[in-house]
C-alpha positions in Angstrom: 11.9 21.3 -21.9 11.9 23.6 -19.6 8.5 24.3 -17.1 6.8 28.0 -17.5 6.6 29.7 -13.8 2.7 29.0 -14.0 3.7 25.5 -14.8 5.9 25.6 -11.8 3.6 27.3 -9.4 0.9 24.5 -10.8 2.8 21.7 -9.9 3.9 22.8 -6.2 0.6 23.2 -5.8 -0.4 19.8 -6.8 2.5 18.5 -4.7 0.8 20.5 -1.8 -2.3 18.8 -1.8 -0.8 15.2 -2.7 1.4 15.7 0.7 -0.8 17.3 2.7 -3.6 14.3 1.7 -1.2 11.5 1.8 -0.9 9.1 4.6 2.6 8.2 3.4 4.5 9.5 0.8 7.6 7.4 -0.4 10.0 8.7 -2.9 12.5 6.2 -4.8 15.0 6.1 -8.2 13.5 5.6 -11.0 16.6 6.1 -13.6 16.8 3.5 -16.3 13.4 2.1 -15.5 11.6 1.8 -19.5 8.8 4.1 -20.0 6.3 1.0 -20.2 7.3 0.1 -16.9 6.3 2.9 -16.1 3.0 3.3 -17.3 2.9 -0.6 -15.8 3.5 0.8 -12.5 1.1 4.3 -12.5 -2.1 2.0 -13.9 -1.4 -0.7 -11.1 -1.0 1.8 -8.7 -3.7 4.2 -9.7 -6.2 0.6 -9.1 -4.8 0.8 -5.2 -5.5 4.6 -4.7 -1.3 5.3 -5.1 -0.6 8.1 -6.6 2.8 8.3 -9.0 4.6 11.6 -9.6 7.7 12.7 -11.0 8.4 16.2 -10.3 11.6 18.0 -9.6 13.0 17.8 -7.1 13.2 21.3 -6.3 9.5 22.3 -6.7 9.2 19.3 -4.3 11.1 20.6 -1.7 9.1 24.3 -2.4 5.8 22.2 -1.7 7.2 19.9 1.3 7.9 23.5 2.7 5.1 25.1 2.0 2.9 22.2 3.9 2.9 23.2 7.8 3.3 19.4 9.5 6.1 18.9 6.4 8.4 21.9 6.9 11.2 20.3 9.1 11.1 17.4 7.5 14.7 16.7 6.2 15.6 17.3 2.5 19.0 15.5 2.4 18.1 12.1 0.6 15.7 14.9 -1.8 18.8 13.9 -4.4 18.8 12.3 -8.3 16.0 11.4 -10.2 13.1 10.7 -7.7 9.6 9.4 -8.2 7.0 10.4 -5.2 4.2 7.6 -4.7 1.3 9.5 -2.6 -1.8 7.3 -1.0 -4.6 9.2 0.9 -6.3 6.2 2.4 -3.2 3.5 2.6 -0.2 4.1 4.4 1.6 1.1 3.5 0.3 0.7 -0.7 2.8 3.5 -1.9 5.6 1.2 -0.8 4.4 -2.4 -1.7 3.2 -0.9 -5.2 7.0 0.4 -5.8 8.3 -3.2 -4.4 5.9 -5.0 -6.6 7.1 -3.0 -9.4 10.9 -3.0 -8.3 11.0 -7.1 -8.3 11.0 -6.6 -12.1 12.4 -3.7 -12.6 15.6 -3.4 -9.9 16.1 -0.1 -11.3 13.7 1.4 -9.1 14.9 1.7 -5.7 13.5 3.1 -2.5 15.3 6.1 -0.8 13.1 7.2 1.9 9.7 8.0 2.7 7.5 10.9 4.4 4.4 10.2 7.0 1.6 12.3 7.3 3.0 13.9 10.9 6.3 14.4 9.2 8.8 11.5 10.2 11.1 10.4 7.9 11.6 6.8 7.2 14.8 5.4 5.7 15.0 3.0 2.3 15.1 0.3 5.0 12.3 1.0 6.6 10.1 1.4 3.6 11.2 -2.1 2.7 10.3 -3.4 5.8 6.5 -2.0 5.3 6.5 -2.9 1.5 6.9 -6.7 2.6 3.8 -6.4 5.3 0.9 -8.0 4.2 -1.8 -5.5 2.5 -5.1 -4.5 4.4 -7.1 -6.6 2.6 -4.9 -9.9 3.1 -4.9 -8.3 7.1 -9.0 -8.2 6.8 -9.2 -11.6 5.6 -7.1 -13.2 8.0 -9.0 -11.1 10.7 -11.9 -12.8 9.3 -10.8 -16.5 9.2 -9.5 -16.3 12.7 -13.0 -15.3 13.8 -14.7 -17.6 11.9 -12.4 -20.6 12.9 -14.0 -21.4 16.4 -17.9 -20.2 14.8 -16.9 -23.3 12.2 -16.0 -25.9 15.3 -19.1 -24.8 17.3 -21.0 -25.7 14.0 -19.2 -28.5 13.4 -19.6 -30.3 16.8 -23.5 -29.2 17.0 -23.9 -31.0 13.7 -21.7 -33.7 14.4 -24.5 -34.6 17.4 -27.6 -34.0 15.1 -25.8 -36.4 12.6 -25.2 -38.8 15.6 -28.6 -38.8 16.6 -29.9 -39.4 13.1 -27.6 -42.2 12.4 -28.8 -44.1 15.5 -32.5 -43.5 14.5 -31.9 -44.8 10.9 -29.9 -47.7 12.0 -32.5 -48.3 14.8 -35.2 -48.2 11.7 -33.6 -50.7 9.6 -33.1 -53.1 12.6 -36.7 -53.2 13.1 -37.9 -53.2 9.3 -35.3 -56.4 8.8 
């Protein structure tokens, strides 16, 4: 069915603000993917702060030029039926959502992505950030590599305690026997 100019001028707008908010934007086929993996795939997102669109292409290209940091981006790959993943806080959740997504449905494919100052990325490259490990994963790792030497200091300052009491509880029985 085809979208009224309001419609139209409504959803380049929303594009706008998704681009100009979005620390990455990745677009990727979608064609053949069933409508409940779809749904599967905007909920799970959505949780991660990943926004899913499908939008022309066309009125995507109207928005990615009407955003000033966007306007030279290249519109070649802009081809076929595309779905745009936006995140605002995330730069690398658009991608590992679509990849998490893609492992059971291989219809969905990446073709490129967009970053907030404008550089495009190639399918490639989007891969290559879907398959780094997720801020939180990063945090806790961070956070186990810091508290790795505060458990040795613990451990060896209790070890000595412990040493000390076992000799003063053996020393006890040896003169209560």
């Amino acid at each position: 069915m085809a979208l009224s100019k309001e419609k139209k001028v409504g959803t380049v707008d929303e594009v706008k603000r998704l681009l100009a908010g979005s620390k990455m934007t990745v677009f990727a086929h979608y064609q053949g993917t069933p409508v409940k993996a779809m749904q599967e795939l905007r909920s799970t997102a959505k949780e991660g702060g990943t926004v899913i669109r499908v939008v022309k292409n066309r009125l995507f290209k109207k928005a990615l030029a009407a955003t000033d940091n966007l306007k030279d981006v290249d519109q070649e790959n802009l081809r076929g039926q595309l779905l745009y993943a936006f995140n605002e806080t995330d730069e690398v959740a658009p991608a590992q959502n679509l990849a998490a997504s893609a492992r059971t449905n291989p219809q969905i494919k990446f073709v490129g992505a967009i970053t907030a100052d404008g550089q495009l990325l190639s399918a490639d490259e989007v891969q290559s950030l879907a398959n780094l490990p997720t801020k939180d994963q990063l945090k806790a790792q961070l956070v186990a590599t810091i508290g790795s030497p505060l458990s040795g200091v613990v451990k060896v300052m209790t070890a000595n305690v412990r040493g000390v009491l076992n000799i003063l509880r053996a020393r006890a029985e040896s003169l209560s026997s």
